[in-house]
N, C-alpha and C positions, 0 to 999 in steps of 0.2 A: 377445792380450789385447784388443786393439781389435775387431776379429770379433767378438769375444765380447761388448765394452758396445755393438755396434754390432745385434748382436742380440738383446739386451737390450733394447736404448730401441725399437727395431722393434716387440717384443715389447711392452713397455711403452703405445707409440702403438696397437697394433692395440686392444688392451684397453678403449683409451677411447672407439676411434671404436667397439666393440662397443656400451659402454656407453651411451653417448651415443644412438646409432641403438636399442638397447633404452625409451630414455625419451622418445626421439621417436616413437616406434610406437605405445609408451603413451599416449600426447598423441593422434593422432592418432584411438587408439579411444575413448579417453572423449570424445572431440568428436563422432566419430562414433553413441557410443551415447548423451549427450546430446540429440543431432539427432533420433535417434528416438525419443526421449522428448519433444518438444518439437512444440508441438502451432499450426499457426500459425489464429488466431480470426480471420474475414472479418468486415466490418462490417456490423452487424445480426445476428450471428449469435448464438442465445440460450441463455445459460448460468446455472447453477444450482443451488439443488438442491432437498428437497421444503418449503421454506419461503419461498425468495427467489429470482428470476430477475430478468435483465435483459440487454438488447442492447450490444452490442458498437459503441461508437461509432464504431472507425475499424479500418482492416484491418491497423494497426502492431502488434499483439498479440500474446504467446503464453504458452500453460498447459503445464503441464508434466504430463504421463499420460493429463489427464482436464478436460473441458471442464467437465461437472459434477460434481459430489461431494456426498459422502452424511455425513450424519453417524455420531459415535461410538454409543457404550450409555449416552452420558451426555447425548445430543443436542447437542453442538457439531460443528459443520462449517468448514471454511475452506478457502480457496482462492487462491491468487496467481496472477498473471498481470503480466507485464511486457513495458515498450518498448524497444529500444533502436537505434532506427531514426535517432533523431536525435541529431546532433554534438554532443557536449560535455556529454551530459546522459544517462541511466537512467532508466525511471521504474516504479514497482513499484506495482501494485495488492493488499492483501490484504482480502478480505473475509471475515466471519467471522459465522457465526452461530450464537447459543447461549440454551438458558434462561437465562430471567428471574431473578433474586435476590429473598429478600426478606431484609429486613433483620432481625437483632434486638435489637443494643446499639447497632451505628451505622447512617449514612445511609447508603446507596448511589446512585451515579447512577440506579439501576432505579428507585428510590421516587422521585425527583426526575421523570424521565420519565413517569413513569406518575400524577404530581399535578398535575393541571388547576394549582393554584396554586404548585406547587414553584419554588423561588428555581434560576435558570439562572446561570451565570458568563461576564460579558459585557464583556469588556478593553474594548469600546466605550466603558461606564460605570463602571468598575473598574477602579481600577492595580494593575494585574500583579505580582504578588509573586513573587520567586525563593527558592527556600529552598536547603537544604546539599546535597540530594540532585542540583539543578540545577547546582550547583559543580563536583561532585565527575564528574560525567557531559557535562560541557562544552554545557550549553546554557545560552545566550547569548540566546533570543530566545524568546518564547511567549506564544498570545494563547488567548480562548475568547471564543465569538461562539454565538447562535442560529438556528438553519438548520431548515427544511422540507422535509420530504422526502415527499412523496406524501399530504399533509396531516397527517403526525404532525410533533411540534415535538422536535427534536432538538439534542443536545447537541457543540456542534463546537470544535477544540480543535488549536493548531498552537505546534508546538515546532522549535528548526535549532540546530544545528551547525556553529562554523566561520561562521555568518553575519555577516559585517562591512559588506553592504553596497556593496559590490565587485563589479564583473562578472570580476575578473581573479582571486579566492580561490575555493576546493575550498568545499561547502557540502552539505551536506543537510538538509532541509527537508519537515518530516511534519504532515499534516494525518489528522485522525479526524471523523467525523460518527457518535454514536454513537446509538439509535433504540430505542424502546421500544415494546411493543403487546402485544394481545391476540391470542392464537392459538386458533383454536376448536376445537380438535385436540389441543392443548396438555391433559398432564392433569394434571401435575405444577406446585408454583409458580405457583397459581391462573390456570394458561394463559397466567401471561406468559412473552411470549420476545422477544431484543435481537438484533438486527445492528448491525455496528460496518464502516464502510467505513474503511479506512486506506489514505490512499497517501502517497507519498513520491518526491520527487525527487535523484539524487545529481547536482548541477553541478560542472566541472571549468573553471573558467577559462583565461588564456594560463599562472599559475605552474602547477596542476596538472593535472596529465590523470587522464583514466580511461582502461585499457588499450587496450580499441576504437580509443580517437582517438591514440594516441602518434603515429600520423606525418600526423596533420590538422594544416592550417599554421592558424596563428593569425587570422586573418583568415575564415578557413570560422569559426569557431566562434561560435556564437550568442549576445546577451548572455542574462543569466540573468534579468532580466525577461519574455524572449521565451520561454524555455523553458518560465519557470513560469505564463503565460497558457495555454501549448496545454495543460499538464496539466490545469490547470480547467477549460478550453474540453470535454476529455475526460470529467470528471466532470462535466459539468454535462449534458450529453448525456447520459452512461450512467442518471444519475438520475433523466431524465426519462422512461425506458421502465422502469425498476425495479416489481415487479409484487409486491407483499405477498401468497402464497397465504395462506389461511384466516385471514383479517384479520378477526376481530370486532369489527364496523362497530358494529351495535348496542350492544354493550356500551361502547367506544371516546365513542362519541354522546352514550349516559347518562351515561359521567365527564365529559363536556366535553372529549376529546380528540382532539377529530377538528376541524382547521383549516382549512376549505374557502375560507375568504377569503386563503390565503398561499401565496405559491410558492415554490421552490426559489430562495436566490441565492448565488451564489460566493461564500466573503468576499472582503472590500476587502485583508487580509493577505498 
């Protein structure tokens, strides 16, 4: 009888270290095919697609298939690329580009962009309203400011998670700069078309980690004012090699939307 449960639980343990080594194998392919999906971007290296390029400010980057990318049959494109090169922090670029809207019962940001006199929302000079949906989805923090980007006047907008303020709390923190224009190419939606740059940062303090850093000691890890400098430090570079193809100057001119006297600045948030 002992033989017997003694070859049983043998029986029993062999089964798991099969199993076990079956799901470490696993592990080990999707990492590895992953990896060759994973595309690492040098700096200055210029990615895109038939609407919008721009350089690559630092060589901590990478895209996953494909450097550039092309759009749908409905003309939307988009694209991510991400860091995670440094301790305690992720940081995700997604850029997207698509036609323009026009509106018929309500406003859209398109029509705001695209109105030399359109009213912008500027937490600068406006207190910040939170409504049910900011409740219910745990944000805590959110501003909107007016930003330049290659002389169009664009609409910029940041929301966080988890933000208390703390260099020692879990946080994420999403900024959008969203951009309107005229496209000469463009035939549909009277040639307008919008890019929207989104990135976002996920910081992990001394309580939380992100899995990367489980066994970074405390003391390696950055505060979270310092992380969230190099991110803008990054977008403020990528933005100033940002290249509008088939940018209808002329027409941009005639509405008064072309801002030659303004440049790009970070916000203050």
């Amino acid at each position: 009888m002992k033989s017997f449960l003694f070859g049983l639980f043998k029986t029993i343990v062999y089964f798991f270290i099969f199993i076990i080594s079956l799901i470490l194998i696993f592990i080990v392919y999707e990492e590895i095919r992953i990896d060759k999906l994973t595309i690492e971007l040098e700096k200055g290296e210029i990615i895109g697609n038939n609407f919008i390029e721009f350089e690559m400010p630092s060589s901590n980057w990478h895209a996953l298939r494909d450097k550039n990318w092309s759009e749908d049959e409905k003309g939307w494109g988009y694209q991510r690329i991400y860091n995670d090169n440094i301790k305690g922090v992720s940081y995700t670029l997604n850029f997207i580009t698509r036609p323009g809207m026009i509106s018929k019962d309500t406003l859209l940001y398109d029509d705001i962009l695209l109105d030399k006199d359109g009213k912008y929302f500027d937490s600068g000079n406006k207190k910040t309203i939170f409504n049910d949906n900011d409740k219910e989805t745990g944000v805590t923090y959110k501003k909107n400011w007016i930003t330049y980007i290659q002389n169009l006047k664009c609409m910029g907008s940041i929301f966080s998670r988890g933000f208390k303020g703390s260099n020692t709390n879990g946080t994420t923190k999403n900024y959008s700069m969203l951009c309107a224009y005229y496209d000469k190419t463009a035939k549909d939606n009277d040639g307008r078309r919008v890019f929207d740059i989104h990135f976002f940062y996920n910081y992990s303090g001394k309580d939380i980690r992100l899995q990367k850093d489980k066994y970074v000691k405390d003391d390696e890890i950055p505060t979270r004012t310092y992380v969230e400098n190099i991110l803008k430090d990054e977008i403020k570079n990528l933005v100033k090699t940002l290249k509008i193809k088939n940018l209808d100057v002329d027409r941009m001119e005639k509405e008064g939307l072309m801002h030659y006297d303004q440049e790009f600045k970070s916000t203050k948030w």
